[in-house]
N, C-alpha and C positions, 0 to 999 in steps of 0.2 A: 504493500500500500504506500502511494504514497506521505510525503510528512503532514501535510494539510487536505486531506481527504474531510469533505465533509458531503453531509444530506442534509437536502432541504425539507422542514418538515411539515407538512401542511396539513389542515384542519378545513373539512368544506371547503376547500381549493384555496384556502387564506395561508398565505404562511403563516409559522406561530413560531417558530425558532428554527437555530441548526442545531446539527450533530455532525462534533469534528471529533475526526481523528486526529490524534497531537504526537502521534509516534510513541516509539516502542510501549505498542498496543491499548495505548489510555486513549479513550473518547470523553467528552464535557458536552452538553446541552445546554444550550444557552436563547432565552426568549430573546425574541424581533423587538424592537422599540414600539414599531406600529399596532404590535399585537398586543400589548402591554397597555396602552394608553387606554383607551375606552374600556369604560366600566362595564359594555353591556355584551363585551367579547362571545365568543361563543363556548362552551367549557372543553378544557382539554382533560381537565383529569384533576378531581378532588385531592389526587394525593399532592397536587402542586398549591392545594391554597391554605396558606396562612393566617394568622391571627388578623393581620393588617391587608389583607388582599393576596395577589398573588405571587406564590413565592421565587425571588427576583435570581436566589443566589442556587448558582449548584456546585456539585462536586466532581473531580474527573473521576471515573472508573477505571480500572485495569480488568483486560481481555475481555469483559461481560459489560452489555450495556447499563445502564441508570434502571430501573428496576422495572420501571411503567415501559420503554420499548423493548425489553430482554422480555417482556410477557406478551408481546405482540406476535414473539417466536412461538413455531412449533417445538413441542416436547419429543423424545423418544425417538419411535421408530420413524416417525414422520418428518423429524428433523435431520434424523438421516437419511432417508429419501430426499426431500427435496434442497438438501445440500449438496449431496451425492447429482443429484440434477442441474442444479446450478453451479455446481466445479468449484466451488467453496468448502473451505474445511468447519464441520459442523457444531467446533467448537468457539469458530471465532465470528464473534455475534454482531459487531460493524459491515462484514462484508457480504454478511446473510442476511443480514436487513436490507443491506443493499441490493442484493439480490431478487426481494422476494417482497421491497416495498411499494411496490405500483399496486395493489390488490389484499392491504391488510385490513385487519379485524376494527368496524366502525368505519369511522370517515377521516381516519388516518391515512396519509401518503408520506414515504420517503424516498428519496427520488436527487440524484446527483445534478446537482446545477447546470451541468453539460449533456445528460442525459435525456436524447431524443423519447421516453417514452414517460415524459413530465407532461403536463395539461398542454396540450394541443397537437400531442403524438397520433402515430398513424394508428387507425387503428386493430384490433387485437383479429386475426384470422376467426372466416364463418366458424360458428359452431362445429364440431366433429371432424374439422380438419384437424389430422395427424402430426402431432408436436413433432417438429423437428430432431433429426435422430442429435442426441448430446443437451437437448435444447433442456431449459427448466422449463417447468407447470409451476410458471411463478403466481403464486398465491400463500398467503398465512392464514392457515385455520390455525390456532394457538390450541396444544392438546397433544395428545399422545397416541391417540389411535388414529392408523394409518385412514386418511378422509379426502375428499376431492373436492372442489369447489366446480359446481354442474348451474345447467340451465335445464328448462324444463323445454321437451321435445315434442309436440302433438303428434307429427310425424311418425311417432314409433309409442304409438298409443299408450301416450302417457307417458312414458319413459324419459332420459335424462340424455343429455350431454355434458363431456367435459369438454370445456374449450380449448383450444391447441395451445393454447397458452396456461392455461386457465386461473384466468384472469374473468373477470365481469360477473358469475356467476350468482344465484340468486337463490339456490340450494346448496345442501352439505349433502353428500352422501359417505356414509360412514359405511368401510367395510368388513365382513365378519370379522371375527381376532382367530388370530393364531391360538392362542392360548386358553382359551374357551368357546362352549357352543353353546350357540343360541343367542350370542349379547344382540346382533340385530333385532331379533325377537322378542327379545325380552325389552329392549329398551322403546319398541311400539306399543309393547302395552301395556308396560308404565307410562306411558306420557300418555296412552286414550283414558287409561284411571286416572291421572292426573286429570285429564280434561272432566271429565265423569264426575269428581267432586268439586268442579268451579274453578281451576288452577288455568292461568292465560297460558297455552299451548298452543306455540305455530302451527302451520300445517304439517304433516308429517303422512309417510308410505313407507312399506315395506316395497322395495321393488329388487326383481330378477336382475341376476347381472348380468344377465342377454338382452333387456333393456336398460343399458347403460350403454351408448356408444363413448368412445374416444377414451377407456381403461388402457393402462400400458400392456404393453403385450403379457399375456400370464396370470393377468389379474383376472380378466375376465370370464377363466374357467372355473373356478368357483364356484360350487352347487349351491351354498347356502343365499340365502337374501341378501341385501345390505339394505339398511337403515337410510332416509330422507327426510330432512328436515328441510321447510323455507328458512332462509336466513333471515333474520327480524333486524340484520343492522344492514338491509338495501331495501329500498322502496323505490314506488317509480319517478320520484321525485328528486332520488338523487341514493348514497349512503347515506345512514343513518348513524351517528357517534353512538361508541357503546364503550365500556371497561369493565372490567371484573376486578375482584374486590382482591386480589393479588397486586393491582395497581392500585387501588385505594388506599390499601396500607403501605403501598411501596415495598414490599418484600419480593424476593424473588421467586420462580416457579417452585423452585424446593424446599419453599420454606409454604407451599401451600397448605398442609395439613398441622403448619405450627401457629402462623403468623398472627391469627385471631381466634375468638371464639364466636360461635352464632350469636350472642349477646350482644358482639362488639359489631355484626352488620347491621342486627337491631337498632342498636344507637344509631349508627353512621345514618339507617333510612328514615330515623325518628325525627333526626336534626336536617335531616335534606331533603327529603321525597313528602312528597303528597300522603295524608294518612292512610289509604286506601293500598301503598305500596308496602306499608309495615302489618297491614291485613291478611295483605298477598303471604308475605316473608312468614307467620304464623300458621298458614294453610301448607305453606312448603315444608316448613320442620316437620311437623306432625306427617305427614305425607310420608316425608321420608324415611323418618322412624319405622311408621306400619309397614312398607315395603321393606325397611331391611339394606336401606342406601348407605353406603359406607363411604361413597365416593364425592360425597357434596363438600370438596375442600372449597377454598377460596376461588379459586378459576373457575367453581360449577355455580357462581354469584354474580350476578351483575347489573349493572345502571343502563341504563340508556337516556339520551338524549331528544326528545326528536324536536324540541322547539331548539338544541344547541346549547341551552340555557343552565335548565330545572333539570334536574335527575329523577328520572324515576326510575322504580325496580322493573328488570328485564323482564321479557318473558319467560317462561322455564325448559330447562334444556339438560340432557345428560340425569335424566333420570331413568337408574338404572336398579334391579333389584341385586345385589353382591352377596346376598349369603347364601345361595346356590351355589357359589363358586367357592369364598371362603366362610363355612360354617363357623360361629361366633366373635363375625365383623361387628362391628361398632361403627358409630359417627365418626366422619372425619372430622371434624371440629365439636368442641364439646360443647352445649347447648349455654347451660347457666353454667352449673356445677357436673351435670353426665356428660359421658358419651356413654356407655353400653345403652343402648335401644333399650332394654328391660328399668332402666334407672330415672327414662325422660315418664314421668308422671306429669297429670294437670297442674300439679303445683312449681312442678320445673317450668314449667311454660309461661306459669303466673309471673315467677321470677324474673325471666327470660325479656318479659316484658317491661315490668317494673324497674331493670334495670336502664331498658331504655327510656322510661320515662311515659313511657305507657300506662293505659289503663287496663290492670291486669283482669280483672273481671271476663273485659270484652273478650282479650288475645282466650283464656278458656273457654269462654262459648264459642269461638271460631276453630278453638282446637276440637271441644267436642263435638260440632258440626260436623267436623269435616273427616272424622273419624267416623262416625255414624255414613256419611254420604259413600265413605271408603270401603265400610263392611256392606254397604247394600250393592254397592259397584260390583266387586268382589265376589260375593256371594252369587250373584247375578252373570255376570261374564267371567269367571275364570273358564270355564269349560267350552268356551269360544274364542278366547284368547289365545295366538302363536305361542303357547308356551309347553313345554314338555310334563307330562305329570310330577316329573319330581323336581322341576321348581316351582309348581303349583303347592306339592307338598312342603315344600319348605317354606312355601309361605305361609303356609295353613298352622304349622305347628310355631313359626316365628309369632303369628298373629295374637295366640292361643297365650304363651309368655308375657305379653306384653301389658304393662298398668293402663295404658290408653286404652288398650280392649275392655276394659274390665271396668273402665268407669273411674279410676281410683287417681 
């Protein structure tokens, strides 16, 4: 690289700052004057504001970005993929963003000042045309499981494309794992039970990977489904800014199952979303519990944007059931005072609430609602649900454990 390498880093097509490289391996972030000056800016990230407004001063990093763009990155297998695509080594997180920031998560860009594919670039090749052999599939879904960023196809009756680039896309498709069967299955119907007790749920399909055009070669053989979700941070009006609460607290990807408690998004949504988002955030816990979710760290939380302004709680995503896979999972983040699922009671919740300054009363009647909507869902659709009998049963016998079944 070279000694002054920087990105420009733009918010709704506004710049908001750069990201320079300063040599042997340190980057610093530093806001624009223009962006800085008006109060009624558009928000880049709660973990940037201050007591006194927005906070002005940063720190360099060494090899890893500033905490809110190193969460913009892919995790895992993913990010060895599409570094492995992009010819970049998948540890050094400057020239992976650089790589892969024309197409990141919300209404972030980062984008080299001399680089033709900044706002007014050519643009991205038809749907289903074949990525370039060597070429990246530059895009950031931020996450671990190996996922594409797709458009929706009529043509191939309902089905998906990836873009040759894949860039622009307006669905996720998540593909089976390696390491367990069923997660695409299973995570369709936890999100239709999500939907089922009142929980905001994009759209979502289980689809065939023979309808999926433009997969790398190999992927596409595949017997099992993959998972589809609408992305809820594009609309037709443009991107939509969104963050997860990995950048709220500024901690890094690996510190997502340490960095807070669900107490502490409670607060964050108590003192900055609409009351109605801290409603939501109480229908989610208890959700999660009854199913048995172990996976809801900080990256499976987040804000959106859509006026650019106000924050409200995302829609919900990455709900998945985990203790089919590891029997006597827990919460990834601990609620008030639990994590073991058997531990979160009504009166954890009261707490949970209270903490943030809530009225504890209401967060239990929204808990026991939504547990009651959950065992009738439940009771109701498991036996027409994609799911195998024996993680039906493991949910049957998790359910059975639990103080929120029980009333208690």
């Amino acid at each position: 690289m070279a000694e002054a390498d920087a990105l420009i880093i733009r918010l709704h097509g506004q710049v908001v700052g750069t990201l320079t490289h300063l040599g042997g391996d340190r980057t610093i972030f530093s806001f624009a004057e223009a962006y800085m000056a008006p109060a009624d800016r558009p928000i880049l990230s709660l973990g940037f504001k201050g007591e006194a407004g927005l906070l002005a001063e940063t720190v360099p990093t060494q090899r890893r970005l500033a905490p809110f763009f190193a969460n913009l990155l892919p995790e895992g297998p993913l990010r060895t993929y599409l570094a492995a695509r992009a010819g970049v080594n998948a540890g050094w997180e400057f020239p992976l963003l650089r790589a892969l920031g024309h197409d990141l998560p919300g209404a972030i860009t980062a984008t080299a000042a001399d680089d033709d594919a900044s706002p007014g670039r050519q643009p991205a090749p038809p749907p289903g045309q074949a990525t370039p052999p060597g070429g990246a599939l530059r895009f950031s879904l931020a996450g671990v499981q190996l996922k594409f960023s797709a458009v929706r196809n009529p043509g191939r009756r309902g089905g998906l494309t990836i873009p040759a680039r894949g860039e622009g896309g307006d669905w996720i498709v998540k593909l089976p794992s390696a390491h367990f069967a069923g997660v695409p299955e299973n995570e369709f119907a936890m999100m239709t039970l999500a939907r089922a007790v009142g929980i905001d749920v994009p759209e979502i399909a289980l689809i065939a990977m023979d309808q999926i055009a433009g997969l790398p070669e190999g992927i596409a053989a595949l017997k099992a489904p993959a998972f589809a979700i609408r992305r809820f941070d594009r609309s037709a009006a443009g991107p939509v800014h969104v963050e997860d609460f990995a950048q709220v607290y500024g901690v890094y990807p690996d510190r997502k199952y340490t960095g807070a408690r669900l107490r502490g998004i409670a607060k964050v949504l108590a003192a900055e979303a609409p009351v109605e988002s801290l409603d939501e955030f109480i229908r989610r816990v208890t959700f999660t519990v009854l199913i048995g979710n172990g996976d809801m760290h900080l990256k499976n939380w987040s804000l959106i944007y859509p006026d650019q302004r106000r924050a409200q709680r995302a829609p919900a995503y990455d709900f998945v059931s985990t203790i089919p896979y590891i029997p006597g999972d827990s919460l990834a983040l601990k609620a008030y005072k639990a994590r073991a699922f058997t531990d979160v009671t009504f009166a954890e919740i009261a707490a949970l609430a209270a903490w943030a300054g809530a009225p504890a009363y209401g967060a239990v009647q929204i808990a026991r609602e939504t547990t009651g909507r959950f065992l009738d869902a439940w009771g109701q659709e498991k036996s027409s649900l994609p799911l195998d009998a024996a993680t039906v049963a493991s949910i049957d016998t998790h359910l059975a454990r639990l103080a929120l079944g029980t009333g208690d």
